[in-house]
N, C-alpha and C positions, 0 to 999 in steps of 0.2 A: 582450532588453529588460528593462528593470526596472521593477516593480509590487509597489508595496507595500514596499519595501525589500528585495525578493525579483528572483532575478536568473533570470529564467524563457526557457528556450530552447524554441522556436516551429515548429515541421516540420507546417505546412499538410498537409489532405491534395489529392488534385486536384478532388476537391467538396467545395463548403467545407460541406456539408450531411450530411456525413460522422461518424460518430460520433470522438467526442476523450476520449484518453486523457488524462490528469491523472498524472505518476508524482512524487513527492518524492523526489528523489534526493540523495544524497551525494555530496558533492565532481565529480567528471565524470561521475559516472555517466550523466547523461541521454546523453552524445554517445554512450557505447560501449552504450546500450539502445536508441538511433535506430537504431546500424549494425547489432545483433542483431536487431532488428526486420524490416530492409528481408531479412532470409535470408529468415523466415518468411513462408509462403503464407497470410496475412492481407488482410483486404478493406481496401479505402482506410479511411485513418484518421488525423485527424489527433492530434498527439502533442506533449504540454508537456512537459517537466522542469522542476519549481522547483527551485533548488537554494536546501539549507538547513543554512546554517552551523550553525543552531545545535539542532543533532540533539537532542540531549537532555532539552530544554527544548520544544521545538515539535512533537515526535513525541511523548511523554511523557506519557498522559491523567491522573496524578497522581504527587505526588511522593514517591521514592524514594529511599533511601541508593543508594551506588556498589554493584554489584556483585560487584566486585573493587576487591580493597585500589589503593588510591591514583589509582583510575578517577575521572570526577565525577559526581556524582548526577544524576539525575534530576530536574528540577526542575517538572513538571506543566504545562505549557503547551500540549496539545492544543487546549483550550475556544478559546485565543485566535487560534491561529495559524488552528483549521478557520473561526473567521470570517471572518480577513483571504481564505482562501482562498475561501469559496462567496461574501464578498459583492462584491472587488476582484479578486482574480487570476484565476478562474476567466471573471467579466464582459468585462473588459480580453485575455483570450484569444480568448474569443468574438467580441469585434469586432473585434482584430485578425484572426482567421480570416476574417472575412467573410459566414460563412452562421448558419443554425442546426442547431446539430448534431444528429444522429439519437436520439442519447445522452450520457450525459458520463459515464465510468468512472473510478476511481480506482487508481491501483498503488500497489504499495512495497514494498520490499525490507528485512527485519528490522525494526527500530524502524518504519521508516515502512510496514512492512505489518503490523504493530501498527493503526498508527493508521489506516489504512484500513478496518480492519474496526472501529473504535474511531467512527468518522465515522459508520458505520451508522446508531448509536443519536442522532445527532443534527444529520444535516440529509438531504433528500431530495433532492438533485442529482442523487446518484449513482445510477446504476443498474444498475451492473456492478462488481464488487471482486475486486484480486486481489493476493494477500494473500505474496508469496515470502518461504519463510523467515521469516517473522513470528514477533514476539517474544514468540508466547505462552507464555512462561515469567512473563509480568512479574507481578507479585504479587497478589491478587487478581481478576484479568482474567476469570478464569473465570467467579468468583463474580458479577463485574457484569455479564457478559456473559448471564446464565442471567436474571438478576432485576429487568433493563432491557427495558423493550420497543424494539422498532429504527422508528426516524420511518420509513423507508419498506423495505419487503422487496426486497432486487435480484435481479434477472434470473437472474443469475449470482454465483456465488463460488467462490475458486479459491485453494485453501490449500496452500501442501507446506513439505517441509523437506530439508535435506539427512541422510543414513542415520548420519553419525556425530555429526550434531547435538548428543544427545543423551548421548552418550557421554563426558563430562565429569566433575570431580571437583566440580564447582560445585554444591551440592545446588540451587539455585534455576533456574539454569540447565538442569539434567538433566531438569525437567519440561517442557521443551518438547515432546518429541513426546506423552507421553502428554496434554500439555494441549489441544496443535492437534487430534490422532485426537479428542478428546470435542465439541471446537467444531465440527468435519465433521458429527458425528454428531448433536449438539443442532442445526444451521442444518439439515441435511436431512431431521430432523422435522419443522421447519417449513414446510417444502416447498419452499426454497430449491434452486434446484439448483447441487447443492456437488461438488469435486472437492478429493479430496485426493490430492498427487502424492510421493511420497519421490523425491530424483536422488542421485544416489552421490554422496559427498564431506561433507568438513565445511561451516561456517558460511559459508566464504569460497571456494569452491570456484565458481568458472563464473556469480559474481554475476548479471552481464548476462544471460547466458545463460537463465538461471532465469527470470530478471524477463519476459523477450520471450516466454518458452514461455508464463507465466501469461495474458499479456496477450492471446497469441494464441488461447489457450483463450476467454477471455473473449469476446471481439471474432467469433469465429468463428459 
């Protein structure tokens, strides 16, 4: 269905009193994180994919040059997209489901597991986050992450990457593990309960895959 100009696919769970996952996904990704989902020995839960076109700009908490030469920038559109999400899509999910949910968790895979943990700091929906392969290489992220307090502390969070992630000639890029390892460690001072997971492969290695593992951590 479509909400908000956002084209959100819908997998009920069999109580609609169920907690709901939220994931932002890329291009198909939500069908092939449905089908990863149903392997996983996870409780009933119901399960949205927004898909969004426009990656870079609506996952993006502010704006940045390309990263690589003749990529497109980043153009900062977190602020607007997470309100179309907490005040219209997330709503319009809920009443299409039926019940009320137990909880409402957030996913996302790189960029959008960025702004999953980017959403922390500014609204209290969520109550679970989990974070695959997130973009914490993005610039400054650390710094605001450390020096923002978060509108509501979740349940759970659940950070990893992949082992060759990091392994890049990109200096910007290269700081991803050592920046996600200090986010694990700063959230679990907090008393967050945080997990950080490394899975063998690069960036693009077993996407889905990843994302159901996170989720199922979370949900569990």
């Amino acid at each position: 269905m479509m909400i908000a100009d956002k084209e959100v696919l819908i997998y009920p769970a069999l109580n609609p009193n169920a907690p709901l996952v939220i994931l932002n996904a890329y291009e198909g990704e939500g069908e092939t994180v449905h089908t990863e989902l149903q392997k996983q020995k996870i409780p009933d839960l119901s399960f949205a994919a927004v898909k969004i076109p426009d990656w870079n700009t609506d996952m993006s908490p502010w704006a940045i040059p390309p990263v690589y030469k003749n990529d497109e920038p980043f153009t900062g559109g977190a602020d607007e997209y997470l309100e179309k999400l907490t005040n219209d899509i997330v709503p319009a999910v809920i009443s299409d489901i039926g019940g009320k949910p137990a909880y409402i968790a957030l996913a996302g895979y790189s960029l959008a597991g960025l702004f999953a943990v980017y959403a922390m700091y500014h609204t209290d929906v969520f109550s679970r986050i989990a974070s695959a392969s997130g973009s914490m290489w993005y610039p400054h992220f650390i710094d605001y992450a450390k020096s923002n307090k978060l509108t509501k502390m979740p349940d759970k969070l659940y950070l990893s990457l992949g082992d060759k992630e990091a392994k890049t000639r990109n200096q910007i890029m290269a700081t991803v593990e050592n920046n996600t390892r200090e986010l694990h460690d700063y959230y679990s001072s907090l008393g967050i309960n945080t997990l950080f997971e490394m899975n063998e492969g690069n960036h693009f290695k077993d996407a889905a895959l990843r994302i159901a593992k996170a989720i199922a951590w979370i949900v569990e």
